[in-house]
Predicted model as a PDB file, atoms N, CA, C, CB and O in Angstrom, pLDDT in the B-factor column:
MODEL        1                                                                  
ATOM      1  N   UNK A   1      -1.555 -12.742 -18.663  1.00 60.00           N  
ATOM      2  CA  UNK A   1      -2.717 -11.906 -18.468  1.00 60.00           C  
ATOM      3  C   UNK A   1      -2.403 -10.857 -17.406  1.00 60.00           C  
ATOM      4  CB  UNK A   1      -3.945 -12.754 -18.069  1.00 60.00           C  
ATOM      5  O   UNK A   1      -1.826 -11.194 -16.372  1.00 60.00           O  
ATOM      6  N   UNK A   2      -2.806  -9.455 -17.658  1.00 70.00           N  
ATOM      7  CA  UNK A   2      -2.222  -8.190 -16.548  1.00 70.00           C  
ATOM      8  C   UNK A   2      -3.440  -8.790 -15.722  1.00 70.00           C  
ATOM      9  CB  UNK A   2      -2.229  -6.077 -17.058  1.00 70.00           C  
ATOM     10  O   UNK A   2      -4.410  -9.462 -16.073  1.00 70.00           O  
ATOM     11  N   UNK A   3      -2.963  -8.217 -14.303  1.00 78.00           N  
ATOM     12  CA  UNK A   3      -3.585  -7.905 -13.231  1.00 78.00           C  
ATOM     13  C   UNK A   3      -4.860  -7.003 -13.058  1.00 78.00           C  
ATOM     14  CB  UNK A   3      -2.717  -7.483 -12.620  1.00 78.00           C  
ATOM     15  O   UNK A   3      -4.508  -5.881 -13.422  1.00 78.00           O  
ATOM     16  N   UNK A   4      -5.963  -6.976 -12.734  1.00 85.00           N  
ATOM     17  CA  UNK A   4      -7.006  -5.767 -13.088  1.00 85.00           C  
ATOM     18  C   UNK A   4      -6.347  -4.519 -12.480  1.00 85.00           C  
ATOM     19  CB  UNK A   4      -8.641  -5.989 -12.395  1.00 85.00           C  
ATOM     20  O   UNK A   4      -5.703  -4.885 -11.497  1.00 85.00           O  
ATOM     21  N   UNK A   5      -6.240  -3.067 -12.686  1.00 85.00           N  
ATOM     22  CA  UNK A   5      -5.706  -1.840 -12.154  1.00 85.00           C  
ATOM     23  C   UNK A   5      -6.803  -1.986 -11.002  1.00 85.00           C  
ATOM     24  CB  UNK A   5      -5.679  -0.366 -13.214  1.00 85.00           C  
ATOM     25  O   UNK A   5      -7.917  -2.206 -11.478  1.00 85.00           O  
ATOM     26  N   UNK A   6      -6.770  -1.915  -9.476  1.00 88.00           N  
ATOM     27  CA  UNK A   6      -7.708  -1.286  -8.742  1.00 88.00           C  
ATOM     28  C   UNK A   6      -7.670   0.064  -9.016  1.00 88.00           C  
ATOM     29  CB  UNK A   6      -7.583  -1.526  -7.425  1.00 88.00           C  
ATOM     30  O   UNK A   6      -6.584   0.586  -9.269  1.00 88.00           O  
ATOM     31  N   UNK A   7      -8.862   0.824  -9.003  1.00 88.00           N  
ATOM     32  CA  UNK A   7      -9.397   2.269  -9.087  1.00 88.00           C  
ATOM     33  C   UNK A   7      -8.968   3.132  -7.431  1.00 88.00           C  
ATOM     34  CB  UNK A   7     -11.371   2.129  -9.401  1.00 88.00           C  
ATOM     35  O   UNK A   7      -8.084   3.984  -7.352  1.00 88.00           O  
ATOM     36  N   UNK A   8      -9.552   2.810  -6.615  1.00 88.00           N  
ATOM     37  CA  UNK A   8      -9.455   3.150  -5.339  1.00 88.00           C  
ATOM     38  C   UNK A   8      -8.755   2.187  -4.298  1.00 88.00           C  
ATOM     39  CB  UNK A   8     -10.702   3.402  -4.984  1.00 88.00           C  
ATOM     40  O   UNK A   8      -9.349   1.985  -3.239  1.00 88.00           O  
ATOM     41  N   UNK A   9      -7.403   1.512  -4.547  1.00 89.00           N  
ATOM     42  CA  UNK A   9      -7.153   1.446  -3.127  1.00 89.00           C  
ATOM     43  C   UNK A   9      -6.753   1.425  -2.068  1.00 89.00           C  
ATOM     44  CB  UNK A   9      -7.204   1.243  -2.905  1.00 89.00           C  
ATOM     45  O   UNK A   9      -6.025   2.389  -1.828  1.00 89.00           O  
ATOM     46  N   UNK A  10      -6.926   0.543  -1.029  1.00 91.00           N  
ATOM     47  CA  UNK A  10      -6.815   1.374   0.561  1.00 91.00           C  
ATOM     48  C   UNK A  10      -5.938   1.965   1.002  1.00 91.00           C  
ATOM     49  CB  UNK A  10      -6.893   0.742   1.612  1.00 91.00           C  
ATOM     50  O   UNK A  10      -6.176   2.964   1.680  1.00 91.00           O  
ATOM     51  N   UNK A  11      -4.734   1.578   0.783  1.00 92.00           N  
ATOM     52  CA  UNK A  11      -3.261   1.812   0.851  1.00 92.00           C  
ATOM     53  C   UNK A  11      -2.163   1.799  -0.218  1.00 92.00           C  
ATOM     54  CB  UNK A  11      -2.873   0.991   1.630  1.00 92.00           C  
ATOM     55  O   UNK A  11      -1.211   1.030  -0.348  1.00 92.00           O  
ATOM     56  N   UNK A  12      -2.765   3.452  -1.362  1.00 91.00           N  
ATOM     57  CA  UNK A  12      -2.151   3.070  -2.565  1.00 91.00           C  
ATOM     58  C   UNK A  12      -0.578   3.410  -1.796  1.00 91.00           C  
ATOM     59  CB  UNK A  12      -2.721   4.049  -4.137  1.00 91.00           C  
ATOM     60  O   UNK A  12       0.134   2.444  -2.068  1.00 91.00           O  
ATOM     61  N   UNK A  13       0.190   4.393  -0.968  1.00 91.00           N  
ATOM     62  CA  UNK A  13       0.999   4.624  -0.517  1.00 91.00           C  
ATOM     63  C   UNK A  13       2.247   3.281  -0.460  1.00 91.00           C  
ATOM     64  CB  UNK A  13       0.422   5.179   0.509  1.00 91.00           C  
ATOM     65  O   UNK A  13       3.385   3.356  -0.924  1.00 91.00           O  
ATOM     66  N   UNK A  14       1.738   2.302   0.123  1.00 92.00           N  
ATOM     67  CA  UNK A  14       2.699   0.903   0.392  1.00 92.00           C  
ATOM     68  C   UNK A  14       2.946  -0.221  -0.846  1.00 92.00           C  
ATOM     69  CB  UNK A  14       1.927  -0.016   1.643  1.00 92.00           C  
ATOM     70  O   UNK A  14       3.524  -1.297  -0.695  1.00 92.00           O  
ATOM     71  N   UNK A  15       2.259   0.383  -2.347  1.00 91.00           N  
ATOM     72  CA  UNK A  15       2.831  -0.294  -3.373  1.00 91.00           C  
ATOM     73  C   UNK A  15       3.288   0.274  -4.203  1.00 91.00           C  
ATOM     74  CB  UNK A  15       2.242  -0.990  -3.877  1.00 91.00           C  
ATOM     75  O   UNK A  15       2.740   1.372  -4.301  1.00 91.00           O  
ATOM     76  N   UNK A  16       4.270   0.081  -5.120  1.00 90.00           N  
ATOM     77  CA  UNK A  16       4.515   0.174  -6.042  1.00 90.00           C  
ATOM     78  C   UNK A  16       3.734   0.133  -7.532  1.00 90.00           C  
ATOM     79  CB  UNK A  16       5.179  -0.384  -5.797  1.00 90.00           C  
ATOM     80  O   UNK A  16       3.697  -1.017  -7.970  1.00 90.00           O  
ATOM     81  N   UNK A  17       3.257   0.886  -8.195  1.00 89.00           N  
ATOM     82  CA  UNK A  17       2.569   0.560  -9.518  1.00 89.00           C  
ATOM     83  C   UNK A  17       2.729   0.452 -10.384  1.00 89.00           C  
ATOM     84  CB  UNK A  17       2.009   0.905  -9.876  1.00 89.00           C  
ATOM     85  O   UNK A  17       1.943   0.214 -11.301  1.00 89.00           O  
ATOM     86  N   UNK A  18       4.270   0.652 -10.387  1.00 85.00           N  
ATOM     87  CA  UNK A  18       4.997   0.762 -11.890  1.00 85.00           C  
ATOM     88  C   UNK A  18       4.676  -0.664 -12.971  1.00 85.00           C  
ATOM     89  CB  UNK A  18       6.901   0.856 -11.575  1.00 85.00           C  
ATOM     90  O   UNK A  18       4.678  -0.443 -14.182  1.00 85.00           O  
ATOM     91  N   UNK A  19       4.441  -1.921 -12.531  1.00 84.00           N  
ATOM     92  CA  UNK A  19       4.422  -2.987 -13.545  1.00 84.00           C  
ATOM     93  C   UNK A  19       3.392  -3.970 -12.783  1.00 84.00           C  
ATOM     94  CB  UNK A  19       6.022  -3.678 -13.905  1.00 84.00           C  
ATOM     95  O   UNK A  19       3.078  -3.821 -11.602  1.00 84.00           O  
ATOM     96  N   UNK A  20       2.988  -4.829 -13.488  1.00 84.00           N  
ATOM     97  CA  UNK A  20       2.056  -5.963 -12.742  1.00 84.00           C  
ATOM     98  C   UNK A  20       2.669  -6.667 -11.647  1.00 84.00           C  
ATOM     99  CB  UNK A  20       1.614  -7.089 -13.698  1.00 84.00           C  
ATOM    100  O   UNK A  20       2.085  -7.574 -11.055  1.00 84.00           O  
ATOM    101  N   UNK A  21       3.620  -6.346 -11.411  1.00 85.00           N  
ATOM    102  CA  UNK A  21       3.852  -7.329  -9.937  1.00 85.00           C  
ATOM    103  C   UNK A  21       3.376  -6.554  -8.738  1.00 85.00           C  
ATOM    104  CB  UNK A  21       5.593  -7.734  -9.579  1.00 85.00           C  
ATOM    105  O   UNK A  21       3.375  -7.256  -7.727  1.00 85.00           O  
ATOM    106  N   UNK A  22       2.974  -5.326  -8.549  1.00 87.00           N  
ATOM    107  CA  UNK A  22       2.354  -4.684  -7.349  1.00 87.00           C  
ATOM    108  C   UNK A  22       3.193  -4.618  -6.180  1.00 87.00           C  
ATOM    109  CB  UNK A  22       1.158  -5.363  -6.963  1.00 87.00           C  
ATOM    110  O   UNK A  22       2.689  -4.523  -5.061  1.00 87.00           O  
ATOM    111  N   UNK A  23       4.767  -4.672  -6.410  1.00 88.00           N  
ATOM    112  CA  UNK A  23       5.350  -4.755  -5.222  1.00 88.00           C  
ATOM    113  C   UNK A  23       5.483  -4.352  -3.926  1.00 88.00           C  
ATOM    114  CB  UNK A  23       5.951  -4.671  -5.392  1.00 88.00           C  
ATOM    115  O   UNK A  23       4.628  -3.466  -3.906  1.00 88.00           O  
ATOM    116  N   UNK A  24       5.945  -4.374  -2.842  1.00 89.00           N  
ATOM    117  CA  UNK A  24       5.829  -3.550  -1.564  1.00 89.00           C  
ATOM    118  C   UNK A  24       6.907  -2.470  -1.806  1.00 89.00           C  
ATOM    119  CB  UNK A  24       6.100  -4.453  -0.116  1.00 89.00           C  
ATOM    120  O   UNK A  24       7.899  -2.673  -2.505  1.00 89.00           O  
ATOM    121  N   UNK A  25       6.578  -1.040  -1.031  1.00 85.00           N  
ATOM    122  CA  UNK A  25       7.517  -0.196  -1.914  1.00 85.00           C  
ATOM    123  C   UNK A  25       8.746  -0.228  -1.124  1.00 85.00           C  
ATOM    124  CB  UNK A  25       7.014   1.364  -2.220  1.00 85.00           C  
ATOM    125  O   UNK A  25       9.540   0.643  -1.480  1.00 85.00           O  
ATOM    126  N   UNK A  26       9.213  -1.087  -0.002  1.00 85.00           N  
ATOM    127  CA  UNK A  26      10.214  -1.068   0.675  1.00 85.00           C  
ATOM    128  C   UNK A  26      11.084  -2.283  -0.282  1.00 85.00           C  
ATOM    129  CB  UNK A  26       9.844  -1.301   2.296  1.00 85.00           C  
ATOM    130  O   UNK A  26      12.291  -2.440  -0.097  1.00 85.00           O  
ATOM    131  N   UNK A  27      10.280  -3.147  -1.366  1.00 85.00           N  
ATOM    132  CA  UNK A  27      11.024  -4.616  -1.678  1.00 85.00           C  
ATOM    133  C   UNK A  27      10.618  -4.717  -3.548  1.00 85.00           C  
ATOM    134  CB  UNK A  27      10.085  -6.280  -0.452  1.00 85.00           C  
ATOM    135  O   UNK A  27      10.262  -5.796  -4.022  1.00 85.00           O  
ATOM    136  N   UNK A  28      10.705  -3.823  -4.170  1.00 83.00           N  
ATOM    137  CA  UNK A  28      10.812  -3.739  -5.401  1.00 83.00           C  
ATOM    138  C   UNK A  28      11.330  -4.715  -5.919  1.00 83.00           C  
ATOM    139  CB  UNK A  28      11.316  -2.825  -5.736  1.00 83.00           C  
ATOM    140  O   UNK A  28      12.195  -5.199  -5.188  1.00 83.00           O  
ATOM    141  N   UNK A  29      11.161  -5.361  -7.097  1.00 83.00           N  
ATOM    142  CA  UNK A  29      11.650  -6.916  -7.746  1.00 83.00           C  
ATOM    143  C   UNK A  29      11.268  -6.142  -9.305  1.00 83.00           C  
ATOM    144  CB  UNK A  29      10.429  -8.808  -7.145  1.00 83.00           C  
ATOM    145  O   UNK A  29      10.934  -6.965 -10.158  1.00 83.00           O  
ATOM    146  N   UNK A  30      11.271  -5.417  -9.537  1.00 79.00           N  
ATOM    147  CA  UNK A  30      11.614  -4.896 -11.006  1.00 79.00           C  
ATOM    148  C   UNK A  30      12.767  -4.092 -11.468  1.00 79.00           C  
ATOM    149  CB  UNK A  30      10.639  -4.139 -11.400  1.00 79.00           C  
ATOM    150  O   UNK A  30      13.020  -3.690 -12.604  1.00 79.00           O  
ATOM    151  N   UNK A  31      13.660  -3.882  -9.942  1.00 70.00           N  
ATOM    152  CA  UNK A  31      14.785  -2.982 -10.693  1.00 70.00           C  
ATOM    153  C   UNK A  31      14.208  -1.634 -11.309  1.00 70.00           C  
ATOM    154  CB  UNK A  31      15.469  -3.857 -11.974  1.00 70.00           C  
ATOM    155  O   UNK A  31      15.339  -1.162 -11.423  1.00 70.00           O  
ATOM    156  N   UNK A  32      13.559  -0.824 -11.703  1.00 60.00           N  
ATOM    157  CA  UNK A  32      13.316   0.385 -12.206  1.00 60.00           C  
ATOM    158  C   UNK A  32      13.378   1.372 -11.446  1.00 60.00           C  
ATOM    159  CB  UNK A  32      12.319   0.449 -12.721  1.00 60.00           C  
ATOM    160  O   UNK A  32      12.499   2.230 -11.379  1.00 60.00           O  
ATOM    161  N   UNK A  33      14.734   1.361 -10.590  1.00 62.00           N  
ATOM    162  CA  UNK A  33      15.040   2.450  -9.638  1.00 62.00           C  
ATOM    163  C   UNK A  33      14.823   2.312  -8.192  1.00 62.00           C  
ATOM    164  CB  UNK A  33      14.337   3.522  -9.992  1.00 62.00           C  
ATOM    165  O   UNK A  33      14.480   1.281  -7.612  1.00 62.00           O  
ATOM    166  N   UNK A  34      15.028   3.310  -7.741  1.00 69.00           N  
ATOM    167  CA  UNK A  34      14.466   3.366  -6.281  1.00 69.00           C  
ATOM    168  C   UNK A  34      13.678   4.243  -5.807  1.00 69.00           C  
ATOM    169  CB  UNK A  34      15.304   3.438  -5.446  1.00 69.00           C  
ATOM    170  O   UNK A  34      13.714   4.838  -4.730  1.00 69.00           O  
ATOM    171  N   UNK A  35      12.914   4.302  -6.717  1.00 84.00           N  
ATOM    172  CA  UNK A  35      12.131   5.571  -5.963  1.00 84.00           C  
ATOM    173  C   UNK A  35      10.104   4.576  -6.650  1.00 84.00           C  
ATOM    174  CB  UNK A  35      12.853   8.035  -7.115  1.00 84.00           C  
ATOM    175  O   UNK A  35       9.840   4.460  -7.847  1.00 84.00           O  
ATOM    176  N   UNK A  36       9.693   4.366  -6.166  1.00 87.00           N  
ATOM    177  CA  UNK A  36       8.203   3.739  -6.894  1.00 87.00           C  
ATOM    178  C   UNK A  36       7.091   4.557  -7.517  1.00 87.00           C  
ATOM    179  CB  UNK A  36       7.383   3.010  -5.855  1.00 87.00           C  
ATOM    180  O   UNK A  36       6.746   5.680  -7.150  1.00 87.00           O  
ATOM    181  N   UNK A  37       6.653   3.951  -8.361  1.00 89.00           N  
ATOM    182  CA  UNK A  37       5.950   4.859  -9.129  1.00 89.00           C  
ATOM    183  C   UNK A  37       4.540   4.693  -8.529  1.00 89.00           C  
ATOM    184  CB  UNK A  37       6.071   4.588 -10.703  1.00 89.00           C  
ATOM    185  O   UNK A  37       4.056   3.648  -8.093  1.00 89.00           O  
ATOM    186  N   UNK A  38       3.897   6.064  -8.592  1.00 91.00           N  
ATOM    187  CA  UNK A  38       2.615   6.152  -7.571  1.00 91.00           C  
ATOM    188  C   UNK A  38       1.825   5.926  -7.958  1.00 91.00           C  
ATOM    189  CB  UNK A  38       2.199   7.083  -6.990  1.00 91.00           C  
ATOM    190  O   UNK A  38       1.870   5.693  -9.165  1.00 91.00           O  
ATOM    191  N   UNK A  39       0.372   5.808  -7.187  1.00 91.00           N  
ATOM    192  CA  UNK A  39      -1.119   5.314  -8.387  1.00 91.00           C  
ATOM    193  C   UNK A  39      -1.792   6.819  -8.288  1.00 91.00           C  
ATOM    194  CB  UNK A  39      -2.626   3.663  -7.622  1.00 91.00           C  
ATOM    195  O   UNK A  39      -1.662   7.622  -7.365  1.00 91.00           O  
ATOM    196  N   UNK A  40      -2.460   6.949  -9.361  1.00 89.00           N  
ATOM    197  CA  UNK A  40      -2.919   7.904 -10.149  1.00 89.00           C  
ATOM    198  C   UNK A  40      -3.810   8.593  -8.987  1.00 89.00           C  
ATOM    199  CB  UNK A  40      -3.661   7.354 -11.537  1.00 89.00           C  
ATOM    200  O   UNK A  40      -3.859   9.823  -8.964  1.00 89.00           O  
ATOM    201  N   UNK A  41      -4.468   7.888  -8.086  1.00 90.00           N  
ATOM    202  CA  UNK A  41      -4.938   8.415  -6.899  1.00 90.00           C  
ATOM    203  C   UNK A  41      -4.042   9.555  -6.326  1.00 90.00           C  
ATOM    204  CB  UNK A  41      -5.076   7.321  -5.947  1.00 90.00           C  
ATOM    205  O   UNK A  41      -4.502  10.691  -6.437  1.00 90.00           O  
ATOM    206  N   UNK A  42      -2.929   9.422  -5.779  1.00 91.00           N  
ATOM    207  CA  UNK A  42      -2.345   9.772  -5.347  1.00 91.00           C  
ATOM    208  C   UNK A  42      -1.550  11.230  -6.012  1.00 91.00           C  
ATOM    209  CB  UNK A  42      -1.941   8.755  -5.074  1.00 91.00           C  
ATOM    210  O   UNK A  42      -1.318  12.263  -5.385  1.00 91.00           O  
ATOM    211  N   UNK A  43      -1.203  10.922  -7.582  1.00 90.00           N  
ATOM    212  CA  UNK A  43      -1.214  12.012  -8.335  1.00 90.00           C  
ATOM    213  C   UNK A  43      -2.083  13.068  -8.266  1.00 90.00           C  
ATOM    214  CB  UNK A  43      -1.257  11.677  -9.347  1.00 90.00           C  
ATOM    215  O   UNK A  43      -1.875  14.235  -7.935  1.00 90.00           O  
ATOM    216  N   UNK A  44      -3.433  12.321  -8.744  1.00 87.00           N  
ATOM    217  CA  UNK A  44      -4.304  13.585  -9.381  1.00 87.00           C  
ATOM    218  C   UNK A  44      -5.566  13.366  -8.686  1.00 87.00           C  
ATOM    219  CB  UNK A  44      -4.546  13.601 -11.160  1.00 87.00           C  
ATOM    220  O   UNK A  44      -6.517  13.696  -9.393  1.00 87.00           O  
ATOM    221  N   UNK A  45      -5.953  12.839  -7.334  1.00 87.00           N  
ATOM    222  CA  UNK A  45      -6.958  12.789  -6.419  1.00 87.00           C  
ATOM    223  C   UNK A  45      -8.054  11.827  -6.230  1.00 87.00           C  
ATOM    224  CB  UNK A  45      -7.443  13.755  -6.531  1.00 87.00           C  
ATOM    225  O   UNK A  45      -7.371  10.923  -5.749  1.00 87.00           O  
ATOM    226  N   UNK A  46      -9.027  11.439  -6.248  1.00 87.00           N  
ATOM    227  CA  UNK A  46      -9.997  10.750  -5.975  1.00 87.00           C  
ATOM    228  C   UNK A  46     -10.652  10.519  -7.120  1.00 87.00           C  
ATOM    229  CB  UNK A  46     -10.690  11.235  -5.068  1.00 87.00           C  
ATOM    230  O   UNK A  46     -10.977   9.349  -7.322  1.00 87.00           O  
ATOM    231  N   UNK A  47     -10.969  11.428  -8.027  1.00 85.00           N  
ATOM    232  CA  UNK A  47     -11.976  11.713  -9.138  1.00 85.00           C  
ATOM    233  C   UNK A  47     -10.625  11.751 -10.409  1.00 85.00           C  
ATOM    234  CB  UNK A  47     -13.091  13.475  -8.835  1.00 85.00           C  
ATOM    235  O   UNK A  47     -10.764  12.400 -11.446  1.00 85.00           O  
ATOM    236  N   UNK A  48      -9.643  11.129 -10.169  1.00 84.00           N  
ATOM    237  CA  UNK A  48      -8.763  10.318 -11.493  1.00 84.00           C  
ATOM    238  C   UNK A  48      -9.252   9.919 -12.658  1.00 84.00           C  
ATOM    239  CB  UNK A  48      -8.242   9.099 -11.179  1.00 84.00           C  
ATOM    240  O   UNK A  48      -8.829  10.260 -13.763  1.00 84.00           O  
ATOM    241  N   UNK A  49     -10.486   8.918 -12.343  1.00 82.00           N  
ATOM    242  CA  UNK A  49     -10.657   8.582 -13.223  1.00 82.00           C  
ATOM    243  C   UNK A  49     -12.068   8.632 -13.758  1.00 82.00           C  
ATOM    244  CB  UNK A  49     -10.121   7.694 -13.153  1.00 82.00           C  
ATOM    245  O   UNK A  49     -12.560   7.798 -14.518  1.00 82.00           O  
ATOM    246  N   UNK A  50     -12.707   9.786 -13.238  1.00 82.00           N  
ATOM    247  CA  UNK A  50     -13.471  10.314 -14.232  1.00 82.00           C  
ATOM    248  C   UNK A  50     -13.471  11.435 -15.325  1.00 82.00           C  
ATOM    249  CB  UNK A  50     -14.217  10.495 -13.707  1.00 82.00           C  
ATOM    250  O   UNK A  50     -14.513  11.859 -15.826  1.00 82.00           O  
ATOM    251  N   UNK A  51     -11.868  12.006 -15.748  1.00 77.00           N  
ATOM    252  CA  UNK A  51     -11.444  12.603 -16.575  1.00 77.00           C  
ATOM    253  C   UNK A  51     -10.495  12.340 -17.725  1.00 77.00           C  
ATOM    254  CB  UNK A  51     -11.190  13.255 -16.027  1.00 77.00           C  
ATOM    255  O   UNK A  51     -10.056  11.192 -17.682  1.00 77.00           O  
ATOM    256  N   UNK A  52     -10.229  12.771 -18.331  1.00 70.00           N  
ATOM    257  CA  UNK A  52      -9.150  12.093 -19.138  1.00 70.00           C  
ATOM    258  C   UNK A  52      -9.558  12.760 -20.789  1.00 70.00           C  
ATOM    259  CB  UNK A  52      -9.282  10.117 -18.962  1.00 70.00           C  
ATOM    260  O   UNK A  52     -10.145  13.815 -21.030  1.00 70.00           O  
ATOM    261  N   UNK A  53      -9.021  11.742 -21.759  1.00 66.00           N  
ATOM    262  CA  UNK A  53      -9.455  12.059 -23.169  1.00 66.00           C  
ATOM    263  C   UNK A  53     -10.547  11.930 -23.972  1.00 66.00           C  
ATOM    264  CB  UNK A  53      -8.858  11.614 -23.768  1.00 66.00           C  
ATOM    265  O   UNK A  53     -10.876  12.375 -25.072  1.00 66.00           O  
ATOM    266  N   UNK A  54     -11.080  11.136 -23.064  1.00 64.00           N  
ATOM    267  CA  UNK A  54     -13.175  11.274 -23.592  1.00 64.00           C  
ATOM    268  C   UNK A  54     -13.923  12.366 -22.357  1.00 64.00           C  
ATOM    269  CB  UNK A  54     -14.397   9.025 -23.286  1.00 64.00           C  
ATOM    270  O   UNK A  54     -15.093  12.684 -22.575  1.00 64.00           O  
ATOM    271  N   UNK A  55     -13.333  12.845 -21.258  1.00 60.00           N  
ATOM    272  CA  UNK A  55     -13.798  13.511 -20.729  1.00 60.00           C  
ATOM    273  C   UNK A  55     -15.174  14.295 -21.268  1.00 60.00           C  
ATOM    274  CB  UNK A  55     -12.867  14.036 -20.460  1.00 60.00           C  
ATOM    275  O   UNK A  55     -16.291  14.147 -20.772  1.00 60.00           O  
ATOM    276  N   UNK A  56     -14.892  15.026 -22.222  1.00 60.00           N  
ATOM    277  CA  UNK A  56     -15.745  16.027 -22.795  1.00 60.00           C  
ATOM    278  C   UNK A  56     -16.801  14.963 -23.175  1.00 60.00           C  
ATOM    279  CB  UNK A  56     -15.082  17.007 -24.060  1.00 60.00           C  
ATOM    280  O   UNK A  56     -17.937  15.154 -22.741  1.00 60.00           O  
ATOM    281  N   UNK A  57     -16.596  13.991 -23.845  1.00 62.00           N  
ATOM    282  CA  UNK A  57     -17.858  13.179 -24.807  1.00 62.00           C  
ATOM    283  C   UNK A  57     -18.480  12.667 -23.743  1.00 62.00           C  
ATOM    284  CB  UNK A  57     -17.447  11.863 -26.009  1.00 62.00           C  
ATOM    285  O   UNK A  57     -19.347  11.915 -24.189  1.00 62.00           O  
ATOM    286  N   UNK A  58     -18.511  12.670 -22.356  1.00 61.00           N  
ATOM    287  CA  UNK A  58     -19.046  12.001 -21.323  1.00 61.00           C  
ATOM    288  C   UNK A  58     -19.817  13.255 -21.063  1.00 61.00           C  
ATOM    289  CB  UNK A  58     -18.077  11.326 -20.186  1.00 61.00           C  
ATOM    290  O   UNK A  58     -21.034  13.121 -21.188  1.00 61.00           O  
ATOM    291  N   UNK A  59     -19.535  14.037 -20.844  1.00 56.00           N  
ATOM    292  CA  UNK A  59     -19.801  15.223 -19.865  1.00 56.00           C  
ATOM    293  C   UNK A  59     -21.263  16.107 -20.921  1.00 56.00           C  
ATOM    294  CB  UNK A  59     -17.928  16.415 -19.612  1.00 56.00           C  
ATOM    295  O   UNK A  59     -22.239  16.721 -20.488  1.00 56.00           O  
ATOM    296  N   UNK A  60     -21.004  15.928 -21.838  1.00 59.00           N  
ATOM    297  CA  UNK A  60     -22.286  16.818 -23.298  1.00 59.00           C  
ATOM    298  C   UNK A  60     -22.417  15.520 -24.314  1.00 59.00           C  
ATOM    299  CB  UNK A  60     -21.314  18.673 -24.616  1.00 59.00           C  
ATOM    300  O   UNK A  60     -21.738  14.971 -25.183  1.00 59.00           O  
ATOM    301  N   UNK A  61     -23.863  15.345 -23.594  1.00 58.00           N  
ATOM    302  CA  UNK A  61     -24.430  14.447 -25.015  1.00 58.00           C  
ATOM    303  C   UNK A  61     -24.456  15.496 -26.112  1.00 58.00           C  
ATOM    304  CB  UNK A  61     -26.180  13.712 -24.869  1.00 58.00           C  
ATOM    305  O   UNK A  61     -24.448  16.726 -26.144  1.00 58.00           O  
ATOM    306  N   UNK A  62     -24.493  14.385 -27.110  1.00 57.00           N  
ATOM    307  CA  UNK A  62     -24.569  15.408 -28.672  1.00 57.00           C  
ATOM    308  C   UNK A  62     -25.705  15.202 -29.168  1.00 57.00           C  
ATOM    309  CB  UNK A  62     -23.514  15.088 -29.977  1.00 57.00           C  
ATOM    310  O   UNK A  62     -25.895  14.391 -30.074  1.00 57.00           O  
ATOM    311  N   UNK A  63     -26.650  15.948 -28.611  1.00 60.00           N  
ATOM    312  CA  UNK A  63     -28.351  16.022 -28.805  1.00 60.00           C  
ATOM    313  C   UNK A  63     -28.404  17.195 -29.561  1.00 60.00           C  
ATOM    314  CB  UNK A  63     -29.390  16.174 -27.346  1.00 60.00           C  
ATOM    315  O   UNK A  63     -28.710  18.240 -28.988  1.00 60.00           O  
ATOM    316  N   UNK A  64     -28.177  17.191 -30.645  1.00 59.00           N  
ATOM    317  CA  UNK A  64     -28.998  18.529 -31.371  1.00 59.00           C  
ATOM    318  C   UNK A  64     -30.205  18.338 -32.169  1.00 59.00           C  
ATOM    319  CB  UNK A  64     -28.107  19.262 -32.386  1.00 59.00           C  
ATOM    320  O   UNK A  64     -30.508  17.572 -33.084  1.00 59.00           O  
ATOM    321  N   UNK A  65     -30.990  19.573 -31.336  1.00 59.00           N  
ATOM    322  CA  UNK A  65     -32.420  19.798 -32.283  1.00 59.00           C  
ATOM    323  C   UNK A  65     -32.433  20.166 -33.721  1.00 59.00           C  
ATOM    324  CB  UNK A  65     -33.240  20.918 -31.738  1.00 59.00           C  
ATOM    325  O   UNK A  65     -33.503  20.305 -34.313  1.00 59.00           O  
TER     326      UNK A  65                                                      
ENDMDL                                                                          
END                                                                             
């Protein structure tokens, strides 16, 4: 069973996100390089994850008179 994704948190900087083990980014245990893959926070800001590919269907109900 995966791990739940946290949305916001406190210190996305000190893990790793690349796979469900959540590692510390100084002590990686997946081998997939050396460099850690970041959380989406950190990419694309605070409001991550209120955009995406339903974006639009969230944003305009489809109310036509």
């Amino acid at each position: 069973m995966a791990k739940i994704f946290p949305i916001h948190p406190k210190n996305p900087e000190r893990i790793c996100w690349g796979c469900d083990k959540y590692c510390a980014a100084d002590a990686m245990r997946c081998g997939n390089g050396s460099d850690r893959t970041q959380h989406p926070v950190e990419l694309f800001g605070e409001d991550w994850n209120d955009w995406g590919l339903d974006a639009a269907d969230k944003a305009e109900p489809k109310d036509k008179p």
